[in-house]
C-alpha positions in Angstrom: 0.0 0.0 0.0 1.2 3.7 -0.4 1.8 6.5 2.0 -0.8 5.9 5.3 -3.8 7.8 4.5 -4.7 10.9 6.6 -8.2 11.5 7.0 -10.0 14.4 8.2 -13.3 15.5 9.4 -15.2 18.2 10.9 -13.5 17.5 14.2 -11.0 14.9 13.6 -7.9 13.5 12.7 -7.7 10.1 11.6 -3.7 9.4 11.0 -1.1 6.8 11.5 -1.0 4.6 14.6 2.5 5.2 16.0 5.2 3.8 18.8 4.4 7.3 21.2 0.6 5.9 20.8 1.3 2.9 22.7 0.4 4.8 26.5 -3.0 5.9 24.8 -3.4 2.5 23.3 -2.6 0.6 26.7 -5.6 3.2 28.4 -7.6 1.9 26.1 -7.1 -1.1 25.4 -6.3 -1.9 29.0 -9.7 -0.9 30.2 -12.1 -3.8 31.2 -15.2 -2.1 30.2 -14.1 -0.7 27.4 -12.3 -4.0 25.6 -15.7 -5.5 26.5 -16.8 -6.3 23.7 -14.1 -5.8 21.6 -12.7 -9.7 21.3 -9.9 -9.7 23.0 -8.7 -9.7 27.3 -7.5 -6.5 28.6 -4.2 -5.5 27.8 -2.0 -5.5 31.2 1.1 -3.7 30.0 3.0 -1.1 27.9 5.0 -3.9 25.6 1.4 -5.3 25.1 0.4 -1.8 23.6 4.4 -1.7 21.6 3.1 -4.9 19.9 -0.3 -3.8 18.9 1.2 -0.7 17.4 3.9 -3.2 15.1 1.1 -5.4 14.4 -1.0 -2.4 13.2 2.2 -1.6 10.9 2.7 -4.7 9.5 -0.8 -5.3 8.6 -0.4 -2.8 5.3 2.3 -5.0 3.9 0.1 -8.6 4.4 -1.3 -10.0 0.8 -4.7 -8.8 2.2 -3.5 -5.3 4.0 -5.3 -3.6 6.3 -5.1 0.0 7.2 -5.7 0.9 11.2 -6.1 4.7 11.7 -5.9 6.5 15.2 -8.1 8.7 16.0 -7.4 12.3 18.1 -9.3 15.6 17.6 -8.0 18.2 15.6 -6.5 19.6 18.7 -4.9 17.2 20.1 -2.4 14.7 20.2 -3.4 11.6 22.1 -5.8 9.1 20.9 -9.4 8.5 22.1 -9.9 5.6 19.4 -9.1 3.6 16.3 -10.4 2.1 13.6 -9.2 0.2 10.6 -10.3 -1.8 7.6 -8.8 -5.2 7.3 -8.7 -8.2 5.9 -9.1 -6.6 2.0 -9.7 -9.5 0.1 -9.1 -7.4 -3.6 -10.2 -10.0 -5.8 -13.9 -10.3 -3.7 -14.0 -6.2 -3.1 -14.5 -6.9 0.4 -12.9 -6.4 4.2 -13.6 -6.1 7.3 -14.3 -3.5 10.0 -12.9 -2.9 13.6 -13.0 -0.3 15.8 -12.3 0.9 19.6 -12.9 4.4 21.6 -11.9 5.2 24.7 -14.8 5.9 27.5 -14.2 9.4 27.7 -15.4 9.4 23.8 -18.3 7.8 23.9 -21.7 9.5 23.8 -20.4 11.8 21.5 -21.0 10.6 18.1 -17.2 10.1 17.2 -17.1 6.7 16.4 -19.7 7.5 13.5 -18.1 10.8 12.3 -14.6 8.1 11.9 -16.5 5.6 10.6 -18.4 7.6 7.9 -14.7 9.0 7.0 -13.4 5.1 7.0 -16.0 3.7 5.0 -16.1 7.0 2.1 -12.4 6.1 1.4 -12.6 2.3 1.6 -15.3 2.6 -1.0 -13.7 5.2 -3.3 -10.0 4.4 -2.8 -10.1 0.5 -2.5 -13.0 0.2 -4.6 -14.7 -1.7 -2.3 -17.9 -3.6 -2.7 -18.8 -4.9 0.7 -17.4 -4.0 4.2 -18.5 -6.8 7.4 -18.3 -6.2 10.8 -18.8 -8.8 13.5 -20.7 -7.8 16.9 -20.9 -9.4 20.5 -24.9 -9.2 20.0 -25.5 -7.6 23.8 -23.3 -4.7 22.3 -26.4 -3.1 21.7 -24.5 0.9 21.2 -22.1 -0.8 18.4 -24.9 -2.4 16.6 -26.7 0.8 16.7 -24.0 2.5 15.4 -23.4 0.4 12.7 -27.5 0.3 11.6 -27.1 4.3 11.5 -24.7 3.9 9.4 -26.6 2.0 6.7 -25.2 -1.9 7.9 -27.5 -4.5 7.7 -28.0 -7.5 10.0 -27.3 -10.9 8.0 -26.9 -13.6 10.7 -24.9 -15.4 14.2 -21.9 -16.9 13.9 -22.4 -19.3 16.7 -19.4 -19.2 19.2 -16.9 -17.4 16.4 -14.9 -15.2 19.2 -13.4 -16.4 23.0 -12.6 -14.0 24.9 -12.8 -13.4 28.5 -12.6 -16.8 29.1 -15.7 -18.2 27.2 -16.7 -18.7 24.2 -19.1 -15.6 21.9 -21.3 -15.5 19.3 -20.8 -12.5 17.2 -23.8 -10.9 14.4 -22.5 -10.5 10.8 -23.5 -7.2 9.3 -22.2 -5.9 6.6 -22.6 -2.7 3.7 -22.6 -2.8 0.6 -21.2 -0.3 -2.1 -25.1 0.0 -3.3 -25.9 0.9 0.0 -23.1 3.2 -0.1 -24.5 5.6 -2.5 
């Protein structure tokens, strides 16, 4: 992939996930309520955090690339979120969605306003067709989200995630390019 993307919008900076992230990362993604439904156990320490920004690095160079973006406000430096499209499968147009924010962020509608700026460039710059996301169905504010954003609901993958010691369903939901427009 070429240069890392820098988005904008009304009130944020979507840019590069860096090593001097890896503090904000390890709030985040260190924080029990907020890694709730995000697939994975709590992070527990800073070379946790180090790895996550490598692994978030590496993933533009995979055969099917991703592209994690961290999220600030105009601002400011530190991050209250990220998001990425992964998985590109170019043959199939398609990949999938992830996303995190911080607790101070929520409630605020920042998650959509980097979402919407995610999902106009995956569409026009990686000519996507169809963009999945998979959601813990009690995470009733992500599937929300994701339905405001024009996502449809397609069906339970039975026991797909285990995390927090137990296996989870997750709901497949997904948008298509048509949808897009």
């Amino acid at each position: 992939m070429d240069a890392f993307p820098t988005l904008e919008t009304e009130r944020l900076r979507l840019r590069e996930i860096v090593m001097d992230d890896a503090p904000n990362l390890l709030t985040m993604h260190g924080d029990a309520q907020a890694m709730k439904w995000f697939g994975i156990d709590p992070m527990t320490g800073l070379a946790e955090a180090q790895a996550l920004v490598d692994t978030f690095a590496e993933g533009r160079t995979h055969a099917n690339p991703s592209t994690r973006w961290g999220i600030q406000f105009k601002n400011q430096e530190s991050l209250v979120g990220n998001v990425g499209l992964f998985k590109w499968n170019r043959p199939w147009k398609s990949c999938s969605l992830g996303f995190a924010l911080a607790p101070a962020g929520w409630g605020q509608g920042l998650m959509h306003e980097a979402l919407a700026a995610i999902l106009a460039w995956g569409f026009a710059q990686m000519q996507l067709n169809r963009v999945e996301a998979t959601v813990h169905p009690d995470n009733q504010a992500c599937l929300k989200l994701l339905k405001r954003l024009g996502f449809e609901e397609e069906g339970r993958l039975r026991e797909a995630g285990f995390w927090q010691g137990q296996h989870q369903d997750l709901l497949v939901l997904s948008r298509l390019r048509a949808d897009f427009n």
